[in-house]
C-alpha positions in Angstrom: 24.0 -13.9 -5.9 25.5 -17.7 -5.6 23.0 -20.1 -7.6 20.6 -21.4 -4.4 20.8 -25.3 -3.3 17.8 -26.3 -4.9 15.7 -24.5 -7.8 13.7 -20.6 -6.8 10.2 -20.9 -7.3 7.9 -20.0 -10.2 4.9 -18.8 -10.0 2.5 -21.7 -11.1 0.1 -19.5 -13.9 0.0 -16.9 -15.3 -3.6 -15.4 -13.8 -2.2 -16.2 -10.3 1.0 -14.5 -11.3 -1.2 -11.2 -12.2 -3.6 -11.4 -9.5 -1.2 -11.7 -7.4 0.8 -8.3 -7.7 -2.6 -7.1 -8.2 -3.3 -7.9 -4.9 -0.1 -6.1 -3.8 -1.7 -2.9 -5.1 -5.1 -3.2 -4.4 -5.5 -3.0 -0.9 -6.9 -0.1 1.6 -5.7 2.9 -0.2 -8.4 1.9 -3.2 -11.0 1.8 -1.2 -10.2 4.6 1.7 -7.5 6.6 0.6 -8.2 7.4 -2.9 -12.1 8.6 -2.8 -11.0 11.0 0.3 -8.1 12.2 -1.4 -10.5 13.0 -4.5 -12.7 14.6 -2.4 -10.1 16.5 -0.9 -8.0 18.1 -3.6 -10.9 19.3 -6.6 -12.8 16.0 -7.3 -13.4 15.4 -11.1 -9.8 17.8 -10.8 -7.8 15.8 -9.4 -8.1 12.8 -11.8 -6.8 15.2 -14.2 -3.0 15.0 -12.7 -3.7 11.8 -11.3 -3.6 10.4 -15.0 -0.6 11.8 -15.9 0.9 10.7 -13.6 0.1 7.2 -14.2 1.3 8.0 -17.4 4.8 9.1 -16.7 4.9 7.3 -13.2 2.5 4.6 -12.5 3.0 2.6 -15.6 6.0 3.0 -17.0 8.0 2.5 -12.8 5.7 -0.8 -12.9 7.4 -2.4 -15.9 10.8 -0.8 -14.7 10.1 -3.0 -11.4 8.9 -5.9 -13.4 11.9 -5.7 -15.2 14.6 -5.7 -12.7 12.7 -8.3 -10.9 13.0 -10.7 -13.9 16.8 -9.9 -14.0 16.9 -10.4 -10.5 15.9 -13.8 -10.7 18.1 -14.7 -13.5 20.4 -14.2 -11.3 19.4 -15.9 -8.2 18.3 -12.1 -6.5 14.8 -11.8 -4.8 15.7 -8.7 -3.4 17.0 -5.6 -4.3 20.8 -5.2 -2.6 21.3 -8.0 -5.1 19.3 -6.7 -7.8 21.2 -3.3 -7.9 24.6 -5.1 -6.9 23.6 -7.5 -10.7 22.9 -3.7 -12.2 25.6 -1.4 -10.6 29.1 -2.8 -10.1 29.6 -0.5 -7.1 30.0 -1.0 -3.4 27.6 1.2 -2.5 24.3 -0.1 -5.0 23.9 -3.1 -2.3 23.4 -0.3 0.1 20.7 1.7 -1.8 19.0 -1.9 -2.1 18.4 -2.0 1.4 15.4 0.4 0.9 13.9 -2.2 -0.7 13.9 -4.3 2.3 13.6 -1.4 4.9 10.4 0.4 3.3 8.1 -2.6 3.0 9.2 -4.2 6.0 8.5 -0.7 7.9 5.2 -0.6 6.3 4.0 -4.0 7.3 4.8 -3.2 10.8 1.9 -1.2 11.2 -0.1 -2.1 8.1 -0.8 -5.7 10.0 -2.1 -3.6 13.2 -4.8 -1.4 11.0 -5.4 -4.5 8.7 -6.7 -6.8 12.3 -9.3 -3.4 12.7 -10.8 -4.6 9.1 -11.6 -8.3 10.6 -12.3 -7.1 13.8 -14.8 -4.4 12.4 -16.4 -7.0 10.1 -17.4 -9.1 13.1 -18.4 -6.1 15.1 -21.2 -5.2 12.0 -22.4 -9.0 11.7 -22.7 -9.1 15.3 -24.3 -5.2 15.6 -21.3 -4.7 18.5 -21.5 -0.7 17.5 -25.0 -0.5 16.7 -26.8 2.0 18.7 -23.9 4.5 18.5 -25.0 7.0 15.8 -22.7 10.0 15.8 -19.2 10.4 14.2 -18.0 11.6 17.5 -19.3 8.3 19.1 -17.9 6.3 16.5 -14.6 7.9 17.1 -14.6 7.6 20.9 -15.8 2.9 20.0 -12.6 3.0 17.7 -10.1 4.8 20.1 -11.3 2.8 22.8 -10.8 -0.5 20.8 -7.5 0.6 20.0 -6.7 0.9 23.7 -6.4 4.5 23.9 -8.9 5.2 26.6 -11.2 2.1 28.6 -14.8 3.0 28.1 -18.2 0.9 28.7 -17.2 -0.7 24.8 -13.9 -1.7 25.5 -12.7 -1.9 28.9 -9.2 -2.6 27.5 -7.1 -3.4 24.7 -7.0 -6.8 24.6 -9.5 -7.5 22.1 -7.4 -5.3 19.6 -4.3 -7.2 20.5 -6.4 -10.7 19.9 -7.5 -9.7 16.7 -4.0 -8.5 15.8 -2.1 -11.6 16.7 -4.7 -13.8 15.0 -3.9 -11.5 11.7 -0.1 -11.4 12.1 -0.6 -15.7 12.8 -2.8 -15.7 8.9 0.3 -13.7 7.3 2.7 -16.2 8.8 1.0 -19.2 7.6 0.4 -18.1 4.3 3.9 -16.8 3.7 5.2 -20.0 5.7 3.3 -22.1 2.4 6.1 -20.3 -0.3 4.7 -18.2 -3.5 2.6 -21.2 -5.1 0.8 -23.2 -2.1 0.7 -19.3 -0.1 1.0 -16.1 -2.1 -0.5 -17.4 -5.3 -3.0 -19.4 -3.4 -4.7 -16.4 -1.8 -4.9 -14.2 -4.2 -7.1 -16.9 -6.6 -9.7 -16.7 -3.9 -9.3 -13.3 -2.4 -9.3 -11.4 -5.6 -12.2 -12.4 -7.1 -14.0 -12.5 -3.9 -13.1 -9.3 -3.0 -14.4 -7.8 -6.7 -17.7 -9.7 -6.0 -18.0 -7.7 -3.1 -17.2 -5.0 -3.9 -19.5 -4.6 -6.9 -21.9 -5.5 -4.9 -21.2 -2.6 -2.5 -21.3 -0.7 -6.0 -24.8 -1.9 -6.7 -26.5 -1.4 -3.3 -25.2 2.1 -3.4 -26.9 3.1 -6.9 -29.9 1.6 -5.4 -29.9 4.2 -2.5 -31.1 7.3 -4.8 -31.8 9.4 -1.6 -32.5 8.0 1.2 -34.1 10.5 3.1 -37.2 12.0 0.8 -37.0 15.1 2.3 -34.1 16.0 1.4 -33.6 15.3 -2.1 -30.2 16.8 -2.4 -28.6 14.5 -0.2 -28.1 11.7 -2.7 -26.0 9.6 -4.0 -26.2 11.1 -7.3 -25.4 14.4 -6.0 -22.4 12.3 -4.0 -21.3 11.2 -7.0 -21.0 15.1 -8.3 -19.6 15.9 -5.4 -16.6 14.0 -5.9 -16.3 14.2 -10.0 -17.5 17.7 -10.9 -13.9 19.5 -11.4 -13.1 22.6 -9.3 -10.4 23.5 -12.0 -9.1 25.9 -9.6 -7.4 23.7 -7.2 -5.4 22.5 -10.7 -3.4 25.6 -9.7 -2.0 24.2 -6.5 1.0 22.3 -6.2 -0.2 20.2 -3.4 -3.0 18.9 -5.6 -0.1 17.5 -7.7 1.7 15.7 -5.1 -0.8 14.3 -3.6 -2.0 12.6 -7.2 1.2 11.0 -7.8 1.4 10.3 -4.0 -1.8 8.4 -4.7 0.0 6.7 -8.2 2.6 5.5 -5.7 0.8 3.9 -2.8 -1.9 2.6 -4.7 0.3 0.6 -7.2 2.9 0.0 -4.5 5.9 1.2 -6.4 9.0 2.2 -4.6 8.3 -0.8 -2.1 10.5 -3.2 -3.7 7.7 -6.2 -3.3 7.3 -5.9 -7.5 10.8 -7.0 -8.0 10.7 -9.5 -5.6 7.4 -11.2 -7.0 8.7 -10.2 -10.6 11.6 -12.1 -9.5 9.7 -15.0 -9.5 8.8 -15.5 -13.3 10.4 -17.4 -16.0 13.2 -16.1 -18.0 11.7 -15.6 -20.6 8.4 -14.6 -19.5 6.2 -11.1 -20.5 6.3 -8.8 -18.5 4.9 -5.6 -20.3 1.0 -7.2 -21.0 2.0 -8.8 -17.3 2.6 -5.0 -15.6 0.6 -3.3 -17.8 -2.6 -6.0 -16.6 -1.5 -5.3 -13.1 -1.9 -1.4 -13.3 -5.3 -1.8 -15.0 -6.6 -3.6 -12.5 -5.6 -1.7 -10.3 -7.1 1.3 -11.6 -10.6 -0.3 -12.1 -10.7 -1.3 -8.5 -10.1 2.3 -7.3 -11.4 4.5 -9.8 -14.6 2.3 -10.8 -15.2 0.3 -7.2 -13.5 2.6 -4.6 -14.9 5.9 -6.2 -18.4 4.7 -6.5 -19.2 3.5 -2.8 -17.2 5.6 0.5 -18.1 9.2 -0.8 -21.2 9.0 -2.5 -23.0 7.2 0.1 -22.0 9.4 2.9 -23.1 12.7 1.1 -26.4 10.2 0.3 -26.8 10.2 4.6 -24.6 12.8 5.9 -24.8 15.9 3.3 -22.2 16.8 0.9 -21.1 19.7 4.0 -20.9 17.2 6.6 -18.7 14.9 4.1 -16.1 17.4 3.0 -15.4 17.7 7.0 -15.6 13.9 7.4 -13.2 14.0 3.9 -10.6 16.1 5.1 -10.5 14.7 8.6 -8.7 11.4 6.9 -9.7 8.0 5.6 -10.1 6.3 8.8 -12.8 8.7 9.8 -14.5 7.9 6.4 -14.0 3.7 6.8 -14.5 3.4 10.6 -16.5 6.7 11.6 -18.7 7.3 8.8 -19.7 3.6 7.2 -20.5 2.2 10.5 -22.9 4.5 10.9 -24.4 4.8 7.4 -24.8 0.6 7.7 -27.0 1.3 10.7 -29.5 3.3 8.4 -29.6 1.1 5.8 -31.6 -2.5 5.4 -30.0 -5.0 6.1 -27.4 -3.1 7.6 -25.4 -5.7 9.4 -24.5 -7.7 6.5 -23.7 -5.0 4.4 -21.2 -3.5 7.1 -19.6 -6.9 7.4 -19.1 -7.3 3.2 -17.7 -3.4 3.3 -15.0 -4.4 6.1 -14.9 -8.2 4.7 -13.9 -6.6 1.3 -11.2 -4.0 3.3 -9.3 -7.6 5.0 -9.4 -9.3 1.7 -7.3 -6.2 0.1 -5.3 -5.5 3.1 -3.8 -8.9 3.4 -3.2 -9.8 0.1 -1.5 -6.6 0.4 0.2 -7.5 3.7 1.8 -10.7 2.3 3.2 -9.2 -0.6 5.1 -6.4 1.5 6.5 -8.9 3.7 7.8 -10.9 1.1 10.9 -9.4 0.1 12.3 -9.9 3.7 11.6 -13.5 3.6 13.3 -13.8 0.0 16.1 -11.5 1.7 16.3 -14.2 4.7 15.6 -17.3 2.7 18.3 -16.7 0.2 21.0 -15.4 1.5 20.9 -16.8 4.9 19.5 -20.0 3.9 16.7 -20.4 6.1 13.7 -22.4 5.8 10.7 -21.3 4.6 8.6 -21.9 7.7 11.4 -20.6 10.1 11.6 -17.4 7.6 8.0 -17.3 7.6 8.1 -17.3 11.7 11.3 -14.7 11.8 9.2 -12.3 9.8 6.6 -12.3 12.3 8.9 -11.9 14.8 10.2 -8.7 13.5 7.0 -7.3 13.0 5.6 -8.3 16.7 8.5 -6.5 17.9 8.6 -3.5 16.1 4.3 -3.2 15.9 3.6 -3.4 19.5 5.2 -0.3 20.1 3.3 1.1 17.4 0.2 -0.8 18.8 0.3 1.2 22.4 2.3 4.3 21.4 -0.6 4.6 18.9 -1.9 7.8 19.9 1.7 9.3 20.6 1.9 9.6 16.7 4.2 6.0 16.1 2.3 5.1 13.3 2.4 8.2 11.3 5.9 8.7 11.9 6.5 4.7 10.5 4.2 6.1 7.8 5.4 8.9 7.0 9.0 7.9 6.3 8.2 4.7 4.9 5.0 4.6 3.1 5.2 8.5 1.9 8.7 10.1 1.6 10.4 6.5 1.6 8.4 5.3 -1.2 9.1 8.6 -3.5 13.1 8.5 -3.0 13.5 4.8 -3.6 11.8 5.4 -7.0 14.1 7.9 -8.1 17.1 5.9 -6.9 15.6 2.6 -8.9 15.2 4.7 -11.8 18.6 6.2 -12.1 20.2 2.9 -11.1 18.5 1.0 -13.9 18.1 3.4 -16.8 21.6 5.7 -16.4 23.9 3.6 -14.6 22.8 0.0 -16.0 22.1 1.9 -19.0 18.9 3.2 -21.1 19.1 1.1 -24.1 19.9 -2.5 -22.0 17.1 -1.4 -19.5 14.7 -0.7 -22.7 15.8 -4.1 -23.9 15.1 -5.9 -20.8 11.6 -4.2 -20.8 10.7 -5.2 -24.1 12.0 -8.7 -24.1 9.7 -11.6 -24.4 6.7 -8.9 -24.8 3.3 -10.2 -25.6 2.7 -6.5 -26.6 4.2 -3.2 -28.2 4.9 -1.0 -26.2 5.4 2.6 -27.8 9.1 4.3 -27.7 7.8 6.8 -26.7 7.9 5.4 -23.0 11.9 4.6 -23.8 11.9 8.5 -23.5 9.4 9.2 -20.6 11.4 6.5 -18.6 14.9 8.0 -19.3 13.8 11.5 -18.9 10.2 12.5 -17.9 10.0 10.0 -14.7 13.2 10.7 -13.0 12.9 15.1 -13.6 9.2 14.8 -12.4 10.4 12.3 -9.3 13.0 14.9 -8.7 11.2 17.6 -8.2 8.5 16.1 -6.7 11.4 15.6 -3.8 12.3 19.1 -4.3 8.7 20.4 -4.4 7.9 18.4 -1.0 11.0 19.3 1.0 10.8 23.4 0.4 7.0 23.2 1.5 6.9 20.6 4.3 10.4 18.8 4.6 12.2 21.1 6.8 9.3 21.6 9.4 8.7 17.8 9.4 12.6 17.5 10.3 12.3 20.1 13.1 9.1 18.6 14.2 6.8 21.4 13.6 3.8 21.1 14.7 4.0 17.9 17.1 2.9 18.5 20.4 5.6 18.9 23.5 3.9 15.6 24.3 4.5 13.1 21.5 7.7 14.8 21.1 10.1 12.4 22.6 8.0 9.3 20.9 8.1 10.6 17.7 11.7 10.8 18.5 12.0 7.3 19.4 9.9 6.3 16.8 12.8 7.8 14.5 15.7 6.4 16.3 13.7 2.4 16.2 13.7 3.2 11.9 17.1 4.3 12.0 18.0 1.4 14.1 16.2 -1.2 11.8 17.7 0.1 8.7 21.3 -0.2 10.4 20.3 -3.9 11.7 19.4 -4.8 7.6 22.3 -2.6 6.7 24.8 -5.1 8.6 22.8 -8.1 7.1 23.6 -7.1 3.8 27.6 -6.2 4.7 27.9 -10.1 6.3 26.0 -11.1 3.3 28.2 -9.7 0.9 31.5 -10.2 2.7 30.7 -13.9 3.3 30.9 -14.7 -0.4 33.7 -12.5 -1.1 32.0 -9.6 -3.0 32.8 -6.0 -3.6 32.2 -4.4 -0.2 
């Protein structure tokens, strides 16, 4: 990359440095995601693949990112087509970079939308907008009909959704418009701790439950707690139990996004980055494992039954946050102000999540098109107002799980295998070991040189391998997709492809305007 016109920013400390990328991880995946995916594949079982694989994925891809990010801005790159084009002499490594431009922008688009339910949900608990509606199926009809599925005597409409949407896309802007220091760095020195005040005090109100109704003594939250810890070693045997663990390692530590390089790309030269990655992943895990698996699931078996919370478990983690809680708040004192912390504390992750994932297209347009950062800022909102509000009223045609789905599931996976090869065979093992190490405030054992050069990429691999012989080929062939949402989930394909083709020119003009291998 050519040096910039004036100096790249640096993050301003070393705490807002970390709580930042720790804000890119934490987000709604720690709170929703991860207790229903417990639930769903073994409980106390699943954790058991789950940590290894945040021993040979999770941690060691976070200090690969942090590394290349580092090199990256050594080099002028907050993106990576440059990164990869600084690693791999090759025309084609720009190319492969794109992914790290496509995937988070892709996710953005529709993370925004669910992110403006989280607000719009805290203000419907402080206000008691859904109280009086006390059955899942009720609670499921209020949130369709908020999302403009269907008018009902809630919401005649879906303007309200769409206020609440462009009042969350406006936030991003202007915090992204204020650069890393003043905007990034800025929220995530309030946010973060906020949010963990919140949520540990979610944590406490639920230990003070015990069981709410006397009568029935096994509907507690100690018995919720079993529920979703006591192993059923039996699943351990299934290889979908094992995909979706390091599924959950990926989106919950947001690797194979490419928004760790870019914010990595942001440090000094000479900075740490092992204690730095290593900080990030740890706080990470204590927001999931201690704070996300100790309020969602234990307090609906403490109201609902540990029957009627496998159902509401395996019908997703929406039904959990937005079917479920609401109606859990309404039983409980002071119900209203704890429903608005629970969805207060689900914004706080989601947009210091949200601002992190659109960052790398603002690096991309900043540097190598040279444009402001308050007109990059506005650009980037532009793209995702475009490309969201078809997923915003094509919603229950299946556009958001088809972004998702390529994006934030099989996108994710595939970009981390092509950053891993890139960086540890083709830039080469012992200069990407090197780079790790460098500047290291601590010792990190060899043995990870050898899990990174061989243990991550084979268990990547076959993860791929694994996914596309037992779902890939009837996900291609649209399996199991009604005749109706057919031809959107079609289009919804042909926007993606035409996206990635839009970023894919970028990058050519990019690259041809200052003479470089095309």
């Amino acid at each position: 990359m050519k040096a910039p016109s004036k100096p790249r920013e640096v993050w301003a400390t070393r705490v807002g440095l970390i709580l930042a990328v720790a804000g890119n991880a934490i987000g709604l995946g720690n709170f929703l995601r991860f207790p229903v995916q417990c639930a769903q594949n073994g409980g106390g079982a699943f954790m058991i693949p789950y940590f290894i694989a945040l021993f040979l994925l999770g941690i060691p891809l976070m200090w690969c990112e942090w590394a290349m990010g580092r090199i990256g801005g050594r080099h002028h790159c907050g993106t990576t087509p440059g990164i990869f084009h600084v690693l791999w002499k090759h025309p084609v490594s720009k190319y492969l970079g794109s992914l790290g431009i496509f995937i988070p922008t892709v996710v953005a688009i529709y993370y925004v939308y669910i992110e403006s339910w989280t607000l719009a949900y805290a203000v419907f608990s402080v206000t008691g907008k859904y109280f009086g509606i006390m059955t899942r199926e009720g609670m499921g009809e209020f949130l369709a009909s908020y999302q403009g599925q269907y008018p009902s005597a809630h919401f005649k409409n879906i303007v309200p959704a769409l206020l609440f949407y462009l009042f969350i896309l406006f936030i991003n802007v202007q915090i992204l418009s204020r650069g890393i220091v003043k905007g990034i760095e800025w929220l995530a020195k309030w946010a973060m701790p906020t949010l963990f005040i919140f949520a540990i005090a979610m944590v406490v109100r639920v230990f003070t439950l015990g069981a709410p109704d006397p009568t029935h003594p096994e509907m507690s939250v100690l018995h919720g707690f079993g529920f979703m810890w006591n192993p059923d070693f039996s699943k351990l045997t299934q290889s979908q139990v094992w995909l979706a663990s390091a599924g959950q390692i990926f989106f919950t530590l947001s690797l194979g996004f490419g928004a760790i390089q870019t914010f990595a790309s942001y440090v000094k030269k000479d900075e740490d980055i092992a204690l730095n990655g290593l900080t990030t992943s740890v706080t990470n895990e204590f927001a999931e494992v201690v704070c996300g698996g100790s309020i969602a699931i234990p307090v609906a078996v403490a109201f609902f039954g540990v029957v009627a919370t496998t159902a509401i478990a395996k019908a997703g983690a929406f039904d959990l946050g937005f079917q479920a809680m609401p109606i859990i708040f309404q039983k409980m004192p002071l119900g209203q102000l704890f429903g608005g912390i629970w969805f207060f504390l689900l914004f706080l992750a989601a947009m210091t999540s949200s601002v992190a994932i659109v960052q790398p297209l603002m690096a991309f347009l900043q540097e190598e098109f040279q444009i402001g950062q308050k007109k990059a800022a506005w650009a980037c909102g532009g793209v995702l107002l475009a490309f969201g509000l078809p997923v915003i009223f094509f919603l229950k045609y299946g556009f958001l799980n088809e972004f998702d789905f390529w994006a934030g599931t099989f996108g994710v996976v595939a970009f981390a295998v092509i950053e891993i090869i890139v960086f540890f065979w083709i830039f080469g093992s012992k200069k990407a070991w090197e780079e790790i190490i460098s500047g290291a405030d601590i010792r990190i054992p060899k043995i990870f040189y050898y899990i990174l050069k061989y243990v991550t990429p084979l268990y990547l691999i076959i993860l791929l391998v694994t996914w596309f012989f037992q779902n890939g080929l009837d996900v291609l062939l649209l399996k199991g997709v009604s005749e109706t949402n057919v031809p959107y989930v079609i289009t919804a394909r042909v926007v993606l492809t035409g996206l990635l083709a839009v970023i894919l020119l970028m990058i050519r003009q990019v690259f041809r305007r200052e003479h470089r291998i095309l």
